[in-house]
DSSP file (Angstrom, degrees, kcal/mol; ACC not computed):
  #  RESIDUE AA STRUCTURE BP1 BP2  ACC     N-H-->O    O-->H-N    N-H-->O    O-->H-N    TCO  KAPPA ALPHA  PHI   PSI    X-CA   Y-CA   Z-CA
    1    1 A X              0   0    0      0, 0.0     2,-0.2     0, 0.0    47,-0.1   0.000 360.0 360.0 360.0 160.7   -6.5    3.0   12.9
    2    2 A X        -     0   0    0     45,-0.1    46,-0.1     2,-0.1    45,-0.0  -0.540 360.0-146.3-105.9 142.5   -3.3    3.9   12.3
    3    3 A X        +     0   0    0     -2,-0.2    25,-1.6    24,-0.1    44,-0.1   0.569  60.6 118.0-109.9  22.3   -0.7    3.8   14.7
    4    4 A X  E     -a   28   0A   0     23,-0.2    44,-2.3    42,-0.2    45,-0.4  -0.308  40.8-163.5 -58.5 146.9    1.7    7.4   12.9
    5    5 A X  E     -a   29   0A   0     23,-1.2    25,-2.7    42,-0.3     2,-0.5  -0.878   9.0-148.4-118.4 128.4    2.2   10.5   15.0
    6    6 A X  E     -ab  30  50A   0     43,-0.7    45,-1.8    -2,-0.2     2,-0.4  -0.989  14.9-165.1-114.4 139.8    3.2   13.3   13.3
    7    7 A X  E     -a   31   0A   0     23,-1.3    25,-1.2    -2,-0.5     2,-0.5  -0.981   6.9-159.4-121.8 117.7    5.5   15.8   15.5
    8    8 A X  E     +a   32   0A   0     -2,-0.4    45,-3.3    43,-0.4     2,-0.3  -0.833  31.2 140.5-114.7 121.5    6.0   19.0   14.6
    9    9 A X        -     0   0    0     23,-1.6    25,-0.2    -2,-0.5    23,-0.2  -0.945  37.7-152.1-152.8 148.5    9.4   20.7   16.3
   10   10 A X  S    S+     0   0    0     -2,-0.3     2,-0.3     1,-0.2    23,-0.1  -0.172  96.5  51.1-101.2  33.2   12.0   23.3   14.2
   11   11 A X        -     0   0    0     46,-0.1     3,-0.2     1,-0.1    -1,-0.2  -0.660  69.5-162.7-164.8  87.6   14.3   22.0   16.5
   12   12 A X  S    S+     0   0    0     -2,-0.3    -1,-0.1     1,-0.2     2,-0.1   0.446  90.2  67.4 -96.9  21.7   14.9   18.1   17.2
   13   13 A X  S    S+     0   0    0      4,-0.0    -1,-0.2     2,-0.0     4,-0.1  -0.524  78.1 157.9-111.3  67.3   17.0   19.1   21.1
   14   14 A X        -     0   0    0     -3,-0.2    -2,-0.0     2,-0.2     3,-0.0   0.140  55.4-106.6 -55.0-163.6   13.5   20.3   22.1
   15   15 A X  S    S+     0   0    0     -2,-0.0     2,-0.3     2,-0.0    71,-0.1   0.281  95.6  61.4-118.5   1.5   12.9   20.4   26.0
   16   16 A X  S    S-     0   0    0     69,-0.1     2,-0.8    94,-0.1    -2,-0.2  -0.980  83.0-120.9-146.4 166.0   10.7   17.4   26.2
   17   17 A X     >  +     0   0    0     -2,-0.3     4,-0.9    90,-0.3     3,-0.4  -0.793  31.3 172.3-143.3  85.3   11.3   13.8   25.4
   18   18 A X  H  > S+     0   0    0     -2,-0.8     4,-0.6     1,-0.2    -1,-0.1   0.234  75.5  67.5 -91.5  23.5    8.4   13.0   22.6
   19   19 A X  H  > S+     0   0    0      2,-0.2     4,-0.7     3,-0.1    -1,-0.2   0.673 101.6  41.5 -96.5 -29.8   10.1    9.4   22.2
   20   20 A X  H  > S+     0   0    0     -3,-0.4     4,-1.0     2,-0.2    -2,-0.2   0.769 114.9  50.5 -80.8  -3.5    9.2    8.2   25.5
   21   21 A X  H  X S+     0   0    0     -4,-0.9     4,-1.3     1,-0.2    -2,-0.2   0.966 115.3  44.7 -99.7 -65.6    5.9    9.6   25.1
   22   22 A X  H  <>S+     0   0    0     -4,-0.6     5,-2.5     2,-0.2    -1,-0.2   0.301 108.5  53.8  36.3 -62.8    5.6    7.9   21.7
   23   23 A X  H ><5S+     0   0    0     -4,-0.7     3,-3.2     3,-0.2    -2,-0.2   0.940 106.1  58.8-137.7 -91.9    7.0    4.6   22.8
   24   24 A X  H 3<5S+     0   0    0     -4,-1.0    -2,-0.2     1,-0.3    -3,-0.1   0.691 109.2  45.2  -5.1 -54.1    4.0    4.7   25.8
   25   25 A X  T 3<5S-     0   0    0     -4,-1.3    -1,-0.3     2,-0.2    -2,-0.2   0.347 110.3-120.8-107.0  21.5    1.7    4.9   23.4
   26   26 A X  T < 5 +     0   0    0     -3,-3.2     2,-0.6     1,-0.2    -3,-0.2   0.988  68.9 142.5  57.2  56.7    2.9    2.0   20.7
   27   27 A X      < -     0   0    0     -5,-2.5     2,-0.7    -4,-0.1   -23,-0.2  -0.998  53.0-141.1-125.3 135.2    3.0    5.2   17.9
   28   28 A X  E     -a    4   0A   0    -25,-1.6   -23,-1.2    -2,-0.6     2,-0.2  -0.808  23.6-142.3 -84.2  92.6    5.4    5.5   15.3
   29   29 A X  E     -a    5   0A   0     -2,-0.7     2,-0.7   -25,-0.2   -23,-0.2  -0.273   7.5-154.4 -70.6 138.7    6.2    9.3   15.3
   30   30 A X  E     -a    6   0A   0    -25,-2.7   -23,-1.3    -2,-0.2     2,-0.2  -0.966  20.3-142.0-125.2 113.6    6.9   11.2   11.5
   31   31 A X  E     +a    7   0A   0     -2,-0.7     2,-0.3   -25,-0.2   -23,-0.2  -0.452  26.1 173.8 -75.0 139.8    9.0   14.3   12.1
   32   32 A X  E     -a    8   0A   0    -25,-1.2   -23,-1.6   -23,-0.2     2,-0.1  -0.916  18.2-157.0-142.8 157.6    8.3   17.8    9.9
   33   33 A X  S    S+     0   0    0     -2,-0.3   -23,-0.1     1,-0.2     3,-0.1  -0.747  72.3  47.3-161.5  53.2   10.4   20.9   11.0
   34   34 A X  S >  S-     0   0    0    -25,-0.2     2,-2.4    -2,-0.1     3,-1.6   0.461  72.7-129.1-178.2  55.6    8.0   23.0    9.6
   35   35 A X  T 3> S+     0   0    0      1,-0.2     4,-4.1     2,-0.2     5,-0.2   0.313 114.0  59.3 -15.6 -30.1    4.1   24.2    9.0
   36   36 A X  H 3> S+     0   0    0     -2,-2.4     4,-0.5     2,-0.2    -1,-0.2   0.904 113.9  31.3 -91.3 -57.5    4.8   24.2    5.5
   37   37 A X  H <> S+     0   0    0     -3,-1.6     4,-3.0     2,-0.2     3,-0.3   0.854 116.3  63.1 -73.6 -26.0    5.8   20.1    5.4
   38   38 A X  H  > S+     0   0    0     -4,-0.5     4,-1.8     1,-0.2     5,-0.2   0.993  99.9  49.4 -56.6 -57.1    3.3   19.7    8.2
   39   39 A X  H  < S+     0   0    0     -4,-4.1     4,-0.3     1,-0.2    -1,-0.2   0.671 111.6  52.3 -74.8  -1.0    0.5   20.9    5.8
   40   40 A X  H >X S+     0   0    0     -4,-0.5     4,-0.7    -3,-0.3     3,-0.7   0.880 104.2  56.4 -67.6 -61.4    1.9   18.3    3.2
   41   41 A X  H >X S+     0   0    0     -4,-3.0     3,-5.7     1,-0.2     4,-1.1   0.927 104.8  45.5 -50.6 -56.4    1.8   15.6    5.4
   42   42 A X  H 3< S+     0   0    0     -4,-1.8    -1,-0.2     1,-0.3    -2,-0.1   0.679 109.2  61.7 -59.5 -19.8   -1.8   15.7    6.5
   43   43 A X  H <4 S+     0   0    0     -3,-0.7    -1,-0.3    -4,-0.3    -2,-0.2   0.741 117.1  25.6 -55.0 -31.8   -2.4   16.1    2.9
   44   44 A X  H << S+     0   0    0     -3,-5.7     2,-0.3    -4,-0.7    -2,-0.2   0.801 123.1  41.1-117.8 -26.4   -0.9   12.7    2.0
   45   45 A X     <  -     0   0    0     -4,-1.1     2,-0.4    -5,-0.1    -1,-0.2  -0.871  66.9-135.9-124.3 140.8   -1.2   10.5    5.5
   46   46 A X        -     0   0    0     -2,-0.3   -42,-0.2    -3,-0.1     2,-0.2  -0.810  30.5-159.5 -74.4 129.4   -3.9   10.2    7.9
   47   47 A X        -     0   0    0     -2,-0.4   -42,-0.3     1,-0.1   -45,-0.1  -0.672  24.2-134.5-107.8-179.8   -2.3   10.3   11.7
   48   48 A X  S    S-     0   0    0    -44,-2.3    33,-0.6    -2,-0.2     2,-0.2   0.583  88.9 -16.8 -40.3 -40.8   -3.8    9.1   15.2
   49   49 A X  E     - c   0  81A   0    -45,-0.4   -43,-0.7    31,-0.2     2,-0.4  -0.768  62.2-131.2-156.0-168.4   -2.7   12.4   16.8
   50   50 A X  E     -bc   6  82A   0     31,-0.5    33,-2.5    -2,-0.2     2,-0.4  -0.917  16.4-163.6-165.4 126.3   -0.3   15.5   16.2
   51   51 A X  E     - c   0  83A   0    -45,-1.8   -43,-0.4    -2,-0.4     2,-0.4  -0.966   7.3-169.7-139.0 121.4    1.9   16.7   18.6
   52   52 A X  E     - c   0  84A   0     31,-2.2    33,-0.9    -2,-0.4   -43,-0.1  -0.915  20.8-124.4-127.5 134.4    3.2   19.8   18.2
   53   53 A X  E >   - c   0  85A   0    -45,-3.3     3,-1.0    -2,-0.4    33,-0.2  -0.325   8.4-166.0 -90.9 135.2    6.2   21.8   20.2
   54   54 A X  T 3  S+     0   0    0     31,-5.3    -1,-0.2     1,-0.2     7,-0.2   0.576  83.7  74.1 -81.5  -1.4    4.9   25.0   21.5
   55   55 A X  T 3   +     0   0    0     30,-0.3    -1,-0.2   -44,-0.1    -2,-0.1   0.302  67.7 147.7 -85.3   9.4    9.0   25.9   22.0
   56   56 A X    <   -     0   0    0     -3,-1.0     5,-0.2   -48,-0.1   -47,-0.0  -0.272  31.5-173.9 -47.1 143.2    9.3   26.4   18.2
   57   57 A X  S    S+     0   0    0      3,-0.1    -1,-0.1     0, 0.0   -46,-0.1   0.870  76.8  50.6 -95.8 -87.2   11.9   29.0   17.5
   58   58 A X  S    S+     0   0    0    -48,-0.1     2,-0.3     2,-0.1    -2,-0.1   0.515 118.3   7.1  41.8 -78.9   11.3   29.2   13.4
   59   59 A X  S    S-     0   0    0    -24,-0.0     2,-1.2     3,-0.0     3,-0.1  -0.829  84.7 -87.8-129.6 165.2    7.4   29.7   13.2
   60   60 A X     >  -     0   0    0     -2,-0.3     4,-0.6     1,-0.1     3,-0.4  -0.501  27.4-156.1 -69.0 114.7    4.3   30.2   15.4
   61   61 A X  H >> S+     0   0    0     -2,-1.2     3,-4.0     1,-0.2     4,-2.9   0.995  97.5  51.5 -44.9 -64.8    2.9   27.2   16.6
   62   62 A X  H 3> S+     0   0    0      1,-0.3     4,-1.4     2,-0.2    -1,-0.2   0.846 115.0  47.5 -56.3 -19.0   -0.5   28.5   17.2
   63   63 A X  H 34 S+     0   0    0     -3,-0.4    -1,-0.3     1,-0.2    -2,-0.2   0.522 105.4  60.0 -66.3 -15.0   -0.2   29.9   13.4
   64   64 A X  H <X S+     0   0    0     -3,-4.0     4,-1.5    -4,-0.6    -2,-0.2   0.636 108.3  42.6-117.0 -26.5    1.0   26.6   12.3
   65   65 A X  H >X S+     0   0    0     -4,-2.9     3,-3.2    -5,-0.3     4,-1.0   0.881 106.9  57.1 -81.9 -74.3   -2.4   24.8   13.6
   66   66 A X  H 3< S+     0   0    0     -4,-1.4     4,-0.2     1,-0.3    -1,-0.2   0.518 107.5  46.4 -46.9 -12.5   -4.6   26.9   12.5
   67   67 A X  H 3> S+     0   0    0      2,-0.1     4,-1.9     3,-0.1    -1,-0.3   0.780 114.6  49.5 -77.9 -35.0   -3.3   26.4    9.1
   68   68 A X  H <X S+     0   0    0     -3,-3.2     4,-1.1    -4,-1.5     5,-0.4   0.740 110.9  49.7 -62.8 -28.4   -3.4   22.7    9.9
   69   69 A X  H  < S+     0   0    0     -4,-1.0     4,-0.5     2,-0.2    -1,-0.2   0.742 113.6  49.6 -86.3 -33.2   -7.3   23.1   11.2
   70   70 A X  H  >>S+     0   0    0     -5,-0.4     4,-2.7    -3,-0.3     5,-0.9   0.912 104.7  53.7 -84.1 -42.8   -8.0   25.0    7.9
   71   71 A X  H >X5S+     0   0    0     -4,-1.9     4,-1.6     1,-0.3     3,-0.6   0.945 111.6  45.1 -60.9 -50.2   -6.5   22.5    5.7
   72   72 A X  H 3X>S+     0   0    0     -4,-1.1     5,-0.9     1,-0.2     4,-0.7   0.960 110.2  63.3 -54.9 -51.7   -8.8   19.6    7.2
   73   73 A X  H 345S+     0   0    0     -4,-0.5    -2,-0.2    -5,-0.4    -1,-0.2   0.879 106.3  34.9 -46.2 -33.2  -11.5   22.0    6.9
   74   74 A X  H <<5S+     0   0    0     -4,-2.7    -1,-0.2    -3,-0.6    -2,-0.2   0.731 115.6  56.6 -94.8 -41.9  -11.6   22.4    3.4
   75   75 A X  H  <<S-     0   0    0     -4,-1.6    -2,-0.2    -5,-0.9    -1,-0.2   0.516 113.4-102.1 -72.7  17.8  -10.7   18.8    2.6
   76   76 A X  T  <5 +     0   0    0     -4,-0.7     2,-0.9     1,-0.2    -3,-0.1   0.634  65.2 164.4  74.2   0.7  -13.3   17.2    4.3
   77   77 A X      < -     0   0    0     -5,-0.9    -1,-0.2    -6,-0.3     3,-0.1  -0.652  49.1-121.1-109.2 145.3  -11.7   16.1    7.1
   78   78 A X        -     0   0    0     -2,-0.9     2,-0.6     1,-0.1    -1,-0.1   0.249  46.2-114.0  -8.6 113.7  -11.9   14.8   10.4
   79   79 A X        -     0   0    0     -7,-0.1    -1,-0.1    -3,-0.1   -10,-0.1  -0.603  32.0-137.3 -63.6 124.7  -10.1   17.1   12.6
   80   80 A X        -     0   0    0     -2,-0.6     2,-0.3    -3,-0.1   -31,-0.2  -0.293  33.1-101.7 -63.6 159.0   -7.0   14.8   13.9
   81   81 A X  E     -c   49   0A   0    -33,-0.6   -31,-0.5   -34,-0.1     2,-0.4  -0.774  40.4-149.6 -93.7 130.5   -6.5   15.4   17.9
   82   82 A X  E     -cd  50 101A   0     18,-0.6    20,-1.6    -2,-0.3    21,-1.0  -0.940  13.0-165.2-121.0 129.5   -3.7   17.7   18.6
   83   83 A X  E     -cd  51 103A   0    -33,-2.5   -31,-2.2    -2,-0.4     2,-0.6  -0.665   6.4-157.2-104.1 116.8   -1.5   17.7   21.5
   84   84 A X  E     +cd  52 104A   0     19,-4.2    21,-4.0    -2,-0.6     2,-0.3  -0.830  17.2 176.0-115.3 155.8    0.6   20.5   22.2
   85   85 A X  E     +cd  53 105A   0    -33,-0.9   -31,-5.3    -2,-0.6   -30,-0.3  -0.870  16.2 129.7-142.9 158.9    3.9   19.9   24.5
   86   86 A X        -     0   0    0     19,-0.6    21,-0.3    -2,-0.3     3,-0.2  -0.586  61.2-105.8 157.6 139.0    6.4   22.1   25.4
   87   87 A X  S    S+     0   0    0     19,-0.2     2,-0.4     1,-0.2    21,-0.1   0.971 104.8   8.8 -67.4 -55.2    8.2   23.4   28.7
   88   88 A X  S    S+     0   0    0     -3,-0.1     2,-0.4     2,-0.0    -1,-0.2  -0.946  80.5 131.4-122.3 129.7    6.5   27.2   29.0
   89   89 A X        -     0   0    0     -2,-0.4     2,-0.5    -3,-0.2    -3,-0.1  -0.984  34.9-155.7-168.3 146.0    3.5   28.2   26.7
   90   90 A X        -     0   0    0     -2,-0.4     2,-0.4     2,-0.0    -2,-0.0  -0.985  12.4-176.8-128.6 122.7   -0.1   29.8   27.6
   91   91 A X        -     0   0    0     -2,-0.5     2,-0.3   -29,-0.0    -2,-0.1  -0.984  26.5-115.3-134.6 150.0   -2.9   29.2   25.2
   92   92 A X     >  -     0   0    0     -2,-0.4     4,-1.6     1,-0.1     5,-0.2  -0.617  21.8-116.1 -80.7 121.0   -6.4   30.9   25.9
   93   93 A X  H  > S+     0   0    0     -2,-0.3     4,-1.5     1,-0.3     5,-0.3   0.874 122.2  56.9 -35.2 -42.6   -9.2   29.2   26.6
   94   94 A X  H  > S+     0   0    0      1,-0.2     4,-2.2     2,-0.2    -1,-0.3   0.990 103.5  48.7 -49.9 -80.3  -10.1   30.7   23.3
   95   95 A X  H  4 S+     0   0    0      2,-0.2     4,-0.5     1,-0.2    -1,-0.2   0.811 111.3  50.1 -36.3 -34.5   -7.3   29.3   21.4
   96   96 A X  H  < S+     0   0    0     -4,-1.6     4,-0.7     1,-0.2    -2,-0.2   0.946 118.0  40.1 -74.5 -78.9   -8.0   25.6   22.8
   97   97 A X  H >< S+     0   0    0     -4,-1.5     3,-0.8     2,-0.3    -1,-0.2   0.787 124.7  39.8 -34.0 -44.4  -11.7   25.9   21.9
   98   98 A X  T 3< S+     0   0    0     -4,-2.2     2,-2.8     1,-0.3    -2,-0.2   0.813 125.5  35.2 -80.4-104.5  -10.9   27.8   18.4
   99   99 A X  T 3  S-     0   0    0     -4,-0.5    -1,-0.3     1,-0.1    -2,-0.3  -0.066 112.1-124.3   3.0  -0.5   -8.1   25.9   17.5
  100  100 A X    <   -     0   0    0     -2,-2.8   -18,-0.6    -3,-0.8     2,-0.4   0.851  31.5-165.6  12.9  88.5   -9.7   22.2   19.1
  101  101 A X  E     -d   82   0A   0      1,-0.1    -1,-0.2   -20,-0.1   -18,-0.2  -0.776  16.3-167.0 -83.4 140.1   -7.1   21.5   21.2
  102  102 A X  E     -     0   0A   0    -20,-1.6     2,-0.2     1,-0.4   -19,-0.2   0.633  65.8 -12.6-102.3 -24.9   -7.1   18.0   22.5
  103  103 A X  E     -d   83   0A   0    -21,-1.0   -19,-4.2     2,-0.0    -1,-0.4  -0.860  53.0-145.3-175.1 153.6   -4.6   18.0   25.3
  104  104 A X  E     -d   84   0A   0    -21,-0.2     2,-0.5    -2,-0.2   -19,-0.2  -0.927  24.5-176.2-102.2 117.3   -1.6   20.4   26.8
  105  105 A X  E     -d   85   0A   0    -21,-4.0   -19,-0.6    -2,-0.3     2,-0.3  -0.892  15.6-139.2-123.6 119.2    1.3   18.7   28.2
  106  106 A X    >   -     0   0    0     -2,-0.5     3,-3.8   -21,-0.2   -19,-0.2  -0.706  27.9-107.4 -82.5 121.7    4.1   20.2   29.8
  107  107 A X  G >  S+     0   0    0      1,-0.4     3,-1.2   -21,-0.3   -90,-0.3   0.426 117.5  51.0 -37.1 -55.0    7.6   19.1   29.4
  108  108 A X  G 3  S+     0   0    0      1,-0.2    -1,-0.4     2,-0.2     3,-0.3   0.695  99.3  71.4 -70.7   7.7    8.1   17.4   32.7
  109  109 A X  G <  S+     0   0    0     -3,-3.8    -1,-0.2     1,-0.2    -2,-0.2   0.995 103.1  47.9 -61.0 -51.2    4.8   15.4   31.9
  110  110 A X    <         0   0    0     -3,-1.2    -1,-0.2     1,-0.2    -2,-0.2   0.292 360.0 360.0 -78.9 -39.9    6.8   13.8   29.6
  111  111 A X              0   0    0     -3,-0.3    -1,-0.2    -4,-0.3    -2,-0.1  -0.071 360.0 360.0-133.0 360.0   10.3   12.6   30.8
């Protein structure tokens, strides 16, 4: 298994410290500041996980998995487990379930 992360932030002074969390788990994180390089990446690497910051300014996060969920979907792959982080963010039991969320973490989880 591979030990990449890919972490998707428009913004690299986010609110929550995804290098120690990173570093904790012996992953070498690959930054994209975008859905649009996000849906590249998955295209071209396999990851262990995806952590993605629900404080994007830029684009919608939850718009930017569900393009990420489709894209596995049609290519045949294995949904990757995605971790969303972020200081304040609500997702709907619905979203988690639609959207397979794999874990929520909140910024001071993190730090």
């Amino acid at each position: 298994m591979t030990n990449r992360a890919l972490v998707i932030q428009d913004n690299h002074h986010q609110t929550f410290d995804n290098d120690a969390f990173m570093q904790a788990r012996n992953l070498k994180a690959e930054y994209c500041n975008s859905g649009t390089d996000a849906l590249h990446a998955i295209k071209s690497h396999r990851y262990r996980c995806i952590l993605v910051s629900m404080d994007m300014q830029k684009e919608n996060p939850v718009e930017i998995i569900g393009a990420l969920r489709h894209a596995e979907n049609t290519s045949g792959l294995s949904p990757t487990p995605i971790i969303v982080a972020g200081k304040d963010f609500k997702l709907t039991q619905s979203d988690i379930g639609r959207l397979n969320i794999s874990a929520q973490i909140r910024s001071h989880h993190l730090k």
